[in-house]
N, C-alpha and C positions, 0 to 999 in steps of 0.2 A: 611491551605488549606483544605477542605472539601473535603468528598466522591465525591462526585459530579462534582466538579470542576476536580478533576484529572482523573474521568472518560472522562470527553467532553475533555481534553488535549492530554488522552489515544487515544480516539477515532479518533481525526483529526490526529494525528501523526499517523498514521494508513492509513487513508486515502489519508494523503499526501506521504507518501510511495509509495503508489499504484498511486497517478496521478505521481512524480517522475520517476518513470515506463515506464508512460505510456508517458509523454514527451521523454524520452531519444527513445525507441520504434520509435517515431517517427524523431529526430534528427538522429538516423541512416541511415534516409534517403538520407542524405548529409553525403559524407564522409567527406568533406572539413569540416563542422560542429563537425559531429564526430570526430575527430582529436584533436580541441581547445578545446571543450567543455565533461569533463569527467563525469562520471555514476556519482562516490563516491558526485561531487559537486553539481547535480542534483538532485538527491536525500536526499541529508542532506539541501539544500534549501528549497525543499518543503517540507522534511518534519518538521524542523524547522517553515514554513510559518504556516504551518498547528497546529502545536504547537501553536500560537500564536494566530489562529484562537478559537482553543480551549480552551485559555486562558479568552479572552474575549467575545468569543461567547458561553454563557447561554445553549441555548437547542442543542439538539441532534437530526441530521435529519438522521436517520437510513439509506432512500434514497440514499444520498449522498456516503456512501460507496459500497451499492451494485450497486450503477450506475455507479460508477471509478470503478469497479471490474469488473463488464462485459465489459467494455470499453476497459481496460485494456487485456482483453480476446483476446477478439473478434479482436481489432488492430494486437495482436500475432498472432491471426489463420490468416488473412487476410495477415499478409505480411512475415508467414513463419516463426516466432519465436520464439515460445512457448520454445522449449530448452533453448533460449537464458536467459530468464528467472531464471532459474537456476543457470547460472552461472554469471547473475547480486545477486542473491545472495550470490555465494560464493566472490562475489569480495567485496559487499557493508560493508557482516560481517567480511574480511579478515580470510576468512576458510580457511586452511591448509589442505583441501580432495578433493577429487575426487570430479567432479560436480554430476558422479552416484550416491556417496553415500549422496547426498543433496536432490535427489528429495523426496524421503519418509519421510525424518523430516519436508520439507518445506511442501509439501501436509498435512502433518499430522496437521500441526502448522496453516494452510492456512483453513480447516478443522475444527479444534478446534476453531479459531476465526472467521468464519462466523458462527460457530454455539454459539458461545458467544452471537453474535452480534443480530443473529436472537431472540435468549430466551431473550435478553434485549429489545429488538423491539415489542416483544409479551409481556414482564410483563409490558412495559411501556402502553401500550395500554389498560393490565388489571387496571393500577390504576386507570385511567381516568375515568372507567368505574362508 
């Protein structure tokens, strides 16, 4: 398997994290749904899906993550669950801390990969050139 290939793999599994998110986000709108349907399996679906997307899909649409990442956002500010966020990460990695002592790594982490993402958005656009 090539650089390449395991980047666009990297990438959707990424991506599908953040739409995984950003469905359960909204599956909490029913609790009767909430209930049956749990975060951990929600999120290893797509981002599995997402795997698979980046398996066999070629390029890399930069788009597609920061448009699930404000979405992802922007659903949180809207319906009040920005903390909750947090503590879908400590459930999804099964952390053993506090969800206070999460936010700073996940920001940090959250942070370092859009700016990963952004410097590979800009050099891809320098090869083209």
């Amino acid at each position: 398997m090539n650089l390449e290939k395991a980047r666009g793999i990297l990438f959707y599994l990424v991506c599908g994290f953040f739409l995984g998110i950003l469905v359960d986000y909204l599956i909490t709108l029913s609790v009767w749904l909430e209930m049956r349907v749990h975060l951990n399996q929600i999120v290893v679906v797509f981002s599995l899906l997402g795997g698979v997307i980046g398996f066999f899909y070629r390029k890399i649409r930069y788009a597609v993550f920061f448009l699930i990442e404000i979405l992802t956002l922007i659903v949180a500010m809207l319906l009040g669950k920005v903390e909750l966020f947090f503590y879908y990460v400590k459930e999804i990695f099964y952390l053993e801390i506090g969800v206070e002592n999460i936010k700073l790594p996940t920001l940090l982490i959250l942070l370092s990969i859009n700016a990963l993402f952004f410097v590979s958005y800009i050099a891809s656009k320098m090869r083209k050139r």
